[in-house]
C-alpha positions as CSV (number, residue, x, y, z in Angstrom):
1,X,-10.8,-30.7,47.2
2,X,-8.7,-28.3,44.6
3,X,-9.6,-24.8,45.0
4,X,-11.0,-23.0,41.7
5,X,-8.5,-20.7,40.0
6,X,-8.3,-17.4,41.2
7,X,-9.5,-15.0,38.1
8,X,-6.8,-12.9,37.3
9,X,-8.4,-8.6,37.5
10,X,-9.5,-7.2,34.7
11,X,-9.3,-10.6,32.2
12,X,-12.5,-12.0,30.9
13,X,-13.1,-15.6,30.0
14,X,-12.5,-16.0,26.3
15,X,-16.0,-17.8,25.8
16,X,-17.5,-15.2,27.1
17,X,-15.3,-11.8,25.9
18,X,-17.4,-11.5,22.4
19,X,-21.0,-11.8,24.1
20,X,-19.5,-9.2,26.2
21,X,-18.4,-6.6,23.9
22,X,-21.0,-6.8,21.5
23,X,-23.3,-6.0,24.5
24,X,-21.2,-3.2,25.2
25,X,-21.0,-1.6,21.9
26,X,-24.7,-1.7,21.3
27,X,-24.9,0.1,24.2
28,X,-22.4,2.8,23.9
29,X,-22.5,3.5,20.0
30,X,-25.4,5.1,17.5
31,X,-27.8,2.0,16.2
32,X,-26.4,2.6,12.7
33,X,-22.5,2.1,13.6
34,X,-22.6,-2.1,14.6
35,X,-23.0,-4.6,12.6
36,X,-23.2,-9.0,12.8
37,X,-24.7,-9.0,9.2
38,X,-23.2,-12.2,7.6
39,X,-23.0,-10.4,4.2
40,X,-21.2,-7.6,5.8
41,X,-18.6,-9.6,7.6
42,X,-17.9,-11.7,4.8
43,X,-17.1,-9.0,2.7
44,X,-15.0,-6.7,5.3
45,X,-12.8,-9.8,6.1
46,X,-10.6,-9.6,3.2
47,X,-8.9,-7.6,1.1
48,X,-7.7,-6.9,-2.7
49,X,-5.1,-9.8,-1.8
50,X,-7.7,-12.7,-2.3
51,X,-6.5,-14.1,1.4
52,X,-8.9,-15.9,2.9
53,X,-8.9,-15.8,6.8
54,X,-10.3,-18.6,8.9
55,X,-13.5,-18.6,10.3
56,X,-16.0,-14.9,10.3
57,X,-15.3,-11.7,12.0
58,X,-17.2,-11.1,15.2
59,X,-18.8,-8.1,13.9
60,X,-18.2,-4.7,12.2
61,X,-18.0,-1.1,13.8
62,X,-18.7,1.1,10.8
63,X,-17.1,4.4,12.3
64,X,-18.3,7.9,11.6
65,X,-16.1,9.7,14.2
66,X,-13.3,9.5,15.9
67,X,-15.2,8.8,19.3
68,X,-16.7,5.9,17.6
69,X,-13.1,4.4,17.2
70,X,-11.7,5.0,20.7
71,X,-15.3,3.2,22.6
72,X,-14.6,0.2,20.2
73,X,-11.2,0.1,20.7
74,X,-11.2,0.5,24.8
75,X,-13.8,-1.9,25.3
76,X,-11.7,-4.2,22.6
77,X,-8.7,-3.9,24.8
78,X,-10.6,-4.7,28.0
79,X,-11.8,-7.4,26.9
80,X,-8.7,-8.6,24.6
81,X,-10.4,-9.2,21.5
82,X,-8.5,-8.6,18.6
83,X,-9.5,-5.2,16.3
84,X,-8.7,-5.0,12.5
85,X,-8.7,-1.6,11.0
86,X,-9.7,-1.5,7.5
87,X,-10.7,1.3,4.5
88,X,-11.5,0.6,1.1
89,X,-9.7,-3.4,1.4
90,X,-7.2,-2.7,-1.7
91,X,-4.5,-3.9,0.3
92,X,-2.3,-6.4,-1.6
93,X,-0.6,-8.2,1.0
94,X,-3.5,-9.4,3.6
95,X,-3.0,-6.3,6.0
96,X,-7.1,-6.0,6.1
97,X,-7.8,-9.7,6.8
98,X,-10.0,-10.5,9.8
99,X,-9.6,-13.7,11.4
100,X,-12.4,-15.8,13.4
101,X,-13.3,-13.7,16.3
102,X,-11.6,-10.4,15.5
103,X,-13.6,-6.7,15.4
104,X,-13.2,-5.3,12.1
105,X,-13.5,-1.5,12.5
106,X,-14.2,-0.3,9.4
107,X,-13.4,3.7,8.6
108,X,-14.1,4.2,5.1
109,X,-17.2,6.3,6.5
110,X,-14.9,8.4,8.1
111,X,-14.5,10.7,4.4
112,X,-14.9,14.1,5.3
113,X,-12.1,16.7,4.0
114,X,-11.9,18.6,7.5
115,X,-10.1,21.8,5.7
116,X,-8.0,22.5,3.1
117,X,-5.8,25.5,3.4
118,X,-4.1,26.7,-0.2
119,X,-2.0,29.1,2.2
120,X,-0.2,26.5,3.9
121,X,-0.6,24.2,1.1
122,X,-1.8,21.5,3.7
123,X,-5.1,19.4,3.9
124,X,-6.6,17.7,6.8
125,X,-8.8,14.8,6.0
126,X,-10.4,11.5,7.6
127,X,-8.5,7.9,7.3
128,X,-12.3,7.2,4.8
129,X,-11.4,10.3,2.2
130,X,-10.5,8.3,-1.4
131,X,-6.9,9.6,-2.5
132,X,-7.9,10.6,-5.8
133,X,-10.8,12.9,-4.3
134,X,-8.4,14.8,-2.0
135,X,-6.5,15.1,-5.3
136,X,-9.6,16.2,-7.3
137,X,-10.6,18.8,-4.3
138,X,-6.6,19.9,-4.1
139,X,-6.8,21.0,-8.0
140,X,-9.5,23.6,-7.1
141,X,-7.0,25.7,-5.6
142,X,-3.9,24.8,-8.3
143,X,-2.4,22.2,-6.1
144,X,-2.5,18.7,-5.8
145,X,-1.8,15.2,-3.5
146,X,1.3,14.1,-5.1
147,X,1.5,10.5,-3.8
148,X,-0.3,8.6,-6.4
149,X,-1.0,5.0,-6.4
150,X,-2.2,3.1,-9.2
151,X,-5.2,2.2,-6.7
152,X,-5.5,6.2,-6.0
153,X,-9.3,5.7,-7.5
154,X,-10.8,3.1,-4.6
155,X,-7.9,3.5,-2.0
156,X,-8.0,5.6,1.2
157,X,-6.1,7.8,2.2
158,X,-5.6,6.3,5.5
159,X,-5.0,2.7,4.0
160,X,-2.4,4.7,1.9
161,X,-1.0,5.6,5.1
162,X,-1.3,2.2,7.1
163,X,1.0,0.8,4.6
164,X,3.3,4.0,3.5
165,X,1.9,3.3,-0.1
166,X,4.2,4.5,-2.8
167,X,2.8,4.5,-6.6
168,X,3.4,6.3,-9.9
169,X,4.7,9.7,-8.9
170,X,6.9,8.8,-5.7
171,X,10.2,8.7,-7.9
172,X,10.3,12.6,-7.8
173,X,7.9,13.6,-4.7
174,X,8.6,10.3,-2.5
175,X,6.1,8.0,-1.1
176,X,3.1,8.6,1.2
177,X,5.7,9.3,4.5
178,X,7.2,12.2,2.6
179,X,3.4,13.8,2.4
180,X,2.2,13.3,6.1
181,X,3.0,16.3,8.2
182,X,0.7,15.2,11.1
183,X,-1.8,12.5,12.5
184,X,-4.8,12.1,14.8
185,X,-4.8,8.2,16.1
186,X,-6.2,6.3,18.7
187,X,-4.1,4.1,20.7
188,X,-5.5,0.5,21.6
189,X,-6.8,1.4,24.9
190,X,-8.9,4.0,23.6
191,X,-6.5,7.0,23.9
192,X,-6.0,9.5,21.6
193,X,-2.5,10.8,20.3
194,X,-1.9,14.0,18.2
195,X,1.5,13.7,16.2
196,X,3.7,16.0,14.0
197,X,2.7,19.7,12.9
198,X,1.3,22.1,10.5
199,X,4.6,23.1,9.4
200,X,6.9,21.4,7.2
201,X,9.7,21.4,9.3
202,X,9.7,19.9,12.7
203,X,11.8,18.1,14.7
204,X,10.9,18.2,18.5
205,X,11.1,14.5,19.9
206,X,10.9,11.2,18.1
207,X,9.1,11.6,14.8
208,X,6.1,9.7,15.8
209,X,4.4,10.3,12.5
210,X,6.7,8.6,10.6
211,X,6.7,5.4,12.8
212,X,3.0,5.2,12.8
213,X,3.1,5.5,8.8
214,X,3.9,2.2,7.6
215,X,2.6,0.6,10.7
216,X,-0.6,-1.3,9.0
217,X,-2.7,-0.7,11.9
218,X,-0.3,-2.3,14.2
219,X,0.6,0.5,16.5
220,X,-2.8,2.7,16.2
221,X,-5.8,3.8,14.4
222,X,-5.4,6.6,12.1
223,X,-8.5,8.9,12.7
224,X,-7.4,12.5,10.2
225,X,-4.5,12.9,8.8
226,X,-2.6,16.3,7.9
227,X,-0.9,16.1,4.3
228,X,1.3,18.2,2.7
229,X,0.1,19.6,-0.7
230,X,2.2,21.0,-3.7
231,X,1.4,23.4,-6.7
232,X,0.4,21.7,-10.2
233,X,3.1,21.8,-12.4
234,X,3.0,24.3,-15.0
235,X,3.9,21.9,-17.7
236,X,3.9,18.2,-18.4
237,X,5.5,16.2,-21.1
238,X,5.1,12.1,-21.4
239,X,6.9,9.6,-23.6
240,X,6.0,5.7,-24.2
241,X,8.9,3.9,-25.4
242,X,8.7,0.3,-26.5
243,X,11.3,-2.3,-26.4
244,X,12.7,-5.7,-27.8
245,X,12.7,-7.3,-24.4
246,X,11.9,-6.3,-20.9
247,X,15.8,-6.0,-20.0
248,X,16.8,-3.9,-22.6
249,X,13.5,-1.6,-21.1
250,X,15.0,-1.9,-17.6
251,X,18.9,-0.5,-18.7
252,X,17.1,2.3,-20.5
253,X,15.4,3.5,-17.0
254,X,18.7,3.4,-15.2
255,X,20.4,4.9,-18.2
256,X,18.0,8.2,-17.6
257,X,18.8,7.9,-13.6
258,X,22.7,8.4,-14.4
259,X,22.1,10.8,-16.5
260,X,20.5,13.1,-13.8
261,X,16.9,13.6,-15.4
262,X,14.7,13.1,-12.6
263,X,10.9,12.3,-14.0
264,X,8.3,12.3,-12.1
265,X,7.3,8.9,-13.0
266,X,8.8,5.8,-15.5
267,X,6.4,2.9,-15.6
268,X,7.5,-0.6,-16.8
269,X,5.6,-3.2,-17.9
270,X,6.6,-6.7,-19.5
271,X,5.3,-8.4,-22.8
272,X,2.8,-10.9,-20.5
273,X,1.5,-8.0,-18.5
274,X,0.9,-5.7,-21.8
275,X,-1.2,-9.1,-23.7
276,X,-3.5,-9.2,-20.7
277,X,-4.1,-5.8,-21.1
278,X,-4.5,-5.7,-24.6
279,X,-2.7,-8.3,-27.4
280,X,-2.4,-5.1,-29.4
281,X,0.1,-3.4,-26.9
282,X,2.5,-6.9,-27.1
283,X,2.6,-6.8,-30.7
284,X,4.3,-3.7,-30.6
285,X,6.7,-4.4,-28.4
286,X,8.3,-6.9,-25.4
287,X,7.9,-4.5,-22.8
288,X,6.6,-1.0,-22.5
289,X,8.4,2.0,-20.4
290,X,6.1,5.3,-19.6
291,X,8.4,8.0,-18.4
292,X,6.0,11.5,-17.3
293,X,8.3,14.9,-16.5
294,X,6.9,17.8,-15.2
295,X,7.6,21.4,-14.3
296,X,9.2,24.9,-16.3
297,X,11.4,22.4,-18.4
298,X,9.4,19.3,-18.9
299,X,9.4,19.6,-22.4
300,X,13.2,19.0,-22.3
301,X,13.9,16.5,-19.9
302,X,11.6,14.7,-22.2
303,X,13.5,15.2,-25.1
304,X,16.4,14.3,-23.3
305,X,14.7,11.5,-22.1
306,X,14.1,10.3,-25.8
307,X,17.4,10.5,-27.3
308,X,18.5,8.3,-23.8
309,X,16.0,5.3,-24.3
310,X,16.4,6.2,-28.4
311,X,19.2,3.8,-28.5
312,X,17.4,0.7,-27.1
313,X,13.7,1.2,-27.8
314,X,11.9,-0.1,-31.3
315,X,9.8,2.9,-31.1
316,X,9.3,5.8,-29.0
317,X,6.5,8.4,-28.8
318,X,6.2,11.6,-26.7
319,X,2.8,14.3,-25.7
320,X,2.9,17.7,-24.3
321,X,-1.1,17.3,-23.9
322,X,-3.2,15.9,-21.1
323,X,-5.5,14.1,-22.6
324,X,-2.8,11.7,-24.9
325,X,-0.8,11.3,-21.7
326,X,-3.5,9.7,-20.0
327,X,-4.1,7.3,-22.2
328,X,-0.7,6.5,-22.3
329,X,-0.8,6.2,-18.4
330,X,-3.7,3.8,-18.7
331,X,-2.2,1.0,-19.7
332,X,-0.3,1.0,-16.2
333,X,-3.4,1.8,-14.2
334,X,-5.1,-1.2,-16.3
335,X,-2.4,-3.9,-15.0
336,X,-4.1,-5.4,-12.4
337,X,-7.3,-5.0,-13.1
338,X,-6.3,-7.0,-16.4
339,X,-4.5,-9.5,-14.1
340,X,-7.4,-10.0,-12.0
341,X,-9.2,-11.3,-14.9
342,X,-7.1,-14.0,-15.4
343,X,-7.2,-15.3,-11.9
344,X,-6.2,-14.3,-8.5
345,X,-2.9,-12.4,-8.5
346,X,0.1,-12.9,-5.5
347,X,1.6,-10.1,-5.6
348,X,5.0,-8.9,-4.9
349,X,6.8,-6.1,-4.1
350,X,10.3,-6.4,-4.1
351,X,12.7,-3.3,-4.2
352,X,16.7,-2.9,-5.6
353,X,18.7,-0.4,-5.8
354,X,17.9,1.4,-9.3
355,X,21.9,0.4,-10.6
356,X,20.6,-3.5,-10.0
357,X,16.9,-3.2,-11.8
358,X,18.0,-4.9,-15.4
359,X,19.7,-8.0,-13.0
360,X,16.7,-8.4,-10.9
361,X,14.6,-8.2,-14.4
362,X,17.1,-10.9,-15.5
363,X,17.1,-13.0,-12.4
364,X,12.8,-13.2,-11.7
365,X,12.4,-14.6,-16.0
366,X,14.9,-17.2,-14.4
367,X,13.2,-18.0,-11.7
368,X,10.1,-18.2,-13.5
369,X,11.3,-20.6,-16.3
370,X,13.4,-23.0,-13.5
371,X,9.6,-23.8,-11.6
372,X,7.7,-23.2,-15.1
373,X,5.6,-20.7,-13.5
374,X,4.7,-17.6,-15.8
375,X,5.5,-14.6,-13.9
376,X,4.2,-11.1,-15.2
377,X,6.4,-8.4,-14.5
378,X,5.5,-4.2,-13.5
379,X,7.8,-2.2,-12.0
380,X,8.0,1.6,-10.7
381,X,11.3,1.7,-12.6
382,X,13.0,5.1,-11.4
383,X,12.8,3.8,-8.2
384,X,13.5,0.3,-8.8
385,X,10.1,-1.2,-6.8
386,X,9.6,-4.5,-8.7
387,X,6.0,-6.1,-8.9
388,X,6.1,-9.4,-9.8
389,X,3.4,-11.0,-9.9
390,X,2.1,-15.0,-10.3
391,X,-1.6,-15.8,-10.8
392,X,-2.9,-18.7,-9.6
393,X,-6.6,-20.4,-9.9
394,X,-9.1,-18.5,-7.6
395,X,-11.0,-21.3,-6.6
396,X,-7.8,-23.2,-4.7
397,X,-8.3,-22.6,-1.2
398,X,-4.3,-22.7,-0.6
399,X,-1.7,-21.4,-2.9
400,X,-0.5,-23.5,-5.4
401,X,3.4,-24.8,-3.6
402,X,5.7,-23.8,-6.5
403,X,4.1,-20.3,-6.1
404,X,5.3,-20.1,-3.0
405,X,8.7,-21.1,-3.5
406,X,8.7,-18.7,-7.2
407,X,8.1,-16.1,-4.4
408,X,10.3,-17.4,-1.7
409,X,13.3,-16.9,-4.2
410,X,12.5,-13.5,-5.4
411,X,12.2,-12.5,-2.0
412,X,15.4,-14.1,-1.5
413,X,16.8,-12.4,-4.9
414,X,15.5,-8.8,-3.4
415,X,17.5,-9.2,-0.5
416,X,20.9,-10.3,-1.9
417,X,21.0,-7.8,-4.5
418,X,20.9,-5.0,-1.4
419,X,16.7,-4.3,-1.7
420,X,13.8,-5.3,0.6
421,X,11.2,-7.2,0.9
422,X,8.6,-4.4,0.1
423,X,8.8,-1.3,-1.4
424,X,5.4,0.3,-0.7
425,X,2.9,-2.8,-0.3
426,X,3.3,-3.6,2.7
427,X,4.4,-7.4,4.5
428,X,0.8,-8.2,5.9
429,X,0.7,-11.8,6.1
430,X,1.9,-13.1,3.3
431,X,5.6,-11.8,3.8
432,X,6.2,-12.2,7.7
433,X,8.2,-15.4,7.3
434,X,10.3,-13.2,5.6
435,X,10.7,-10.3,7.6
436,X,13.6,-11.5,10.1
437,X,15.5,-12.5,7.5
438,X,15.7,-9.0,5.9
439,X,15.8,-7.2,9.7
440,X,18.4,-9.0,11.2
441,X,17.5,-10.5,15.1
442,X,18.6,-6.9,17.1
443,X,16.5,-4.7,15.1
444,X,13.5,-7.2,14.2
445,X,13.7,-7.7,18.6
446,X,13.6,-4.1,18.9
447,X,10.1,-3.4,16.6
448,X,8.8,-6.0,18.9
449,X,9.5,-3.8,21.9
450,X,7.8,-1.2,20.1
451,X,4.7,-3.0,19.2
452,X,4.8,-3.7,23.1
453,X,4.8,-0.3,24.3
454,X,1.7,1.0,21.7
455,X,0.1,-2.5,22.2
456,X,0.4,-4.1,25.2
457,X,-2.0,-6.6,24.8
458,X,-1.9,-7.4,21.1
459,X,-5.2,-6.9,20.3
460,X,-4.0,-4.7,16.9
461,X,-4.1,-6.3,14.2
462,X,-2.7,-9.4,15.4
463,X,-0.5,-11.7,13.2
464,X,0.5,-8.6,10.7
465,X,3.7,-7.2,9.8
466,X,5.9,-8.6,12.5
């Protein structure tokens, strides 16, 4: 007779894990914060992406509090089911997808502004609190959150964080990393960590803040955040410049780069991007390019700006007021919205070094024409973060194969022209067959190790980013 299997301490069958924790949640959280509703599960198992997961979650934890977070996540890691951290879903690259099984623990009620001190020009706020609030309740006392993506109206701050989002203004005040001073987050076993400082200076042991910023909820749950905040600028001046063709657009951005002028943003969209977002916009030009400076001499730099992109544009237009600049703006906020109407957009994210931009620009209309797959084209041109983007029919359950391999060689194209993968998206799922490639075996082995040591047993976020 073969003896049974001894039961290895502290492991729970799988069959019987979920039943498990469910039972222990209900017990040890308030009535309002867990949820099995179908409706709810279906729609916290996705994200802006369009990726469709296998299977339904196992059940949302809609947390209020940090304590909320750290009884999911120690009963989660007891019992080894997976845990998916999630905010508003406008993640592009399937960072918020919950598989068959998995916990979602959703913190977009976590949205309380905890203080906000125009002293030390610092906020601290919950993962839940929408970035363009914070910004909103920042301008109350002359200052503002300078990291602003074009998502800033329905994004959290603590997705911005997950995924070190970048946006319009990160060419002169740098991406979301380059805002966080400090961070609350629970670990998976239910522990919680305090990182960084109040100050903005700091360098006593590894920077811990900066590791966990960009981790998409691999390493640890953000629960509040500390963000630096800066003074409004006393002046802002915006130009719209249009072009013959979307390369000609792309040398005059690099053209204001060598130059020295340093905008705070220049926005570049191509002649397929500006028809879905209005016909009127393509007839006046092949590709838009919205450059914003600000400060004491904004008025210049934009005037310098001008005569730069003079040269190459068909027209160019320039606003000292508020209001005019805005609605220039909006035909970059407007992108993917007018995308999405189209079909379901795969988005990419690819980076180059600024000098390269106009090759890249040259080498994705290539690629596009070779598979005969339109391609629309934005970019974050002063810092040369490319989006292209293909759009395929939302109701194919798989992505169409020559959209993959479109992507495939702009990733590809990214990486030999000395840029990455991602600038500010995030890999996800839908770039980790990538990610070696671009990391190189030593480092990509060393991450690894890392994810070890925060997460011994995998339950974060399983299957992202590495």
């Amino acid at each position: 007779m073969t003896a049974a299997p001894e039961k290895t301490p502290g492991t729970t069958p799988a069959t019987t894990a979920p039943a498990q924790l469910l039972g222990l949640l209900a017990r040890d959280l308030p009535p309002d914060r867990l949820t099995t509703d179908p409706a709810e599960l279906a729609a916290r198992a996705t994200d802006r992406s369009g990726t469709r997961p296998a299977g339904e979650p196992l059940a949302v934890v809609r947390a209020r509090r940090t304590e909320d977070v750290t009884v999911a996540l120690r009963h989660a890691h007891a019992l080894r089911v997976p845990v998916v951290p999630r905010g508003a879903g406008t993640g592009l690259s399937g960072g918020a997808t919950a598989h068959e099984g998995s916990l979602v623990l959703d913190l977009s009620g976590m949205n309380r502004v905890l203080e906000l001190s125009a002293d030390d020009q610092l906020a601290v706020v919950e993962p839940g609190v929408i970035t363009a609030e914070l910004d909103r309740a920042a301008g109350a006392y002359g200052l503002r959150y300078a990291p602003d993506p074009a998502s800033a109206a329905l994004s959290t701050i603590g997705g911005n964080i997950a995924t070190n989002a970048g946006g319009l203004r990160c060419a002169k005040y740098g991406v979301t990393r380059d805002s966080v001073l400090g961070l609350e987050a629970v670990l998976a076993d239910g522990t919680v960590v305090r990182t960084g400082r109040r100050t903005v200076k700091g360098v006593t042991g590894y920077d811990l803040t900066a590791l966990l910023t960009g981790s998409e909820g691999t390493l640890a749950v953000i629960t509040s955040a500390t963000l630096r905040l800066r003074p409004i600028p006393v002046a802002t001046a915006t130009l719209a410049a249009y072009f013959p063709s979307f390369e000609a657009a792309a040398e005059a951005s690099y053209a204001i780069s060598r130059a020295g002028v340093e905008p705070a943003l220049a926005e570049l969209l191509d002649g397929p991007v500006l028809h879905a977002i209005d016909p009127a916009l393509r007839e006046r030009g092949a590709a838009l390019l919205v450059v914003q400076c600000d400060g004491a001499g904004a008025a210049a730099e934009a005037a310098a700006v001008g005569r730069l992109v003079a040269p190459l544009a068909t027209a160019v237009e320039t606003t000292e007021d508020p209001a005019e600049a805005e609605a220039l703006l909006a035909a970059r906020r407007q992108a993917l919205p007018a995308l999405e109407r189209l079909g379901r957009p795969l988005i990419e994210d690819i980076a180059v070094p600024r000098s390269r931009l106009a090759e890249a620009v040259r080498e994705i209309r290539a690629i596009s024409a070779r598979h005969g797959v339109p391609v629309f084209t934005l970019a974050h041109a002063a810092d040369g973060n490319l989006h292209p983007i293909v759009v395929v029919d939302p109701s194919l359950d798989q992505l169409p194969e020559a959209a993959w391999e479109v992507a495939g060689e702009i990733f590809a194209l990214a990486l030999r022209l000395g840029g990455t993968l991602t600038g500010e998206h995030g890999v996800g799922v839908l770039k980790r067959q990538w990610v070696a490639e671009e990391l190189g075996p030593a480092a990509h082995d060393l991450q690894r190790q890392i994810k070890q040591v925060f997460d011994p047993r995998g339950i974060l976020n399983p299957g992202k980013a590495l």
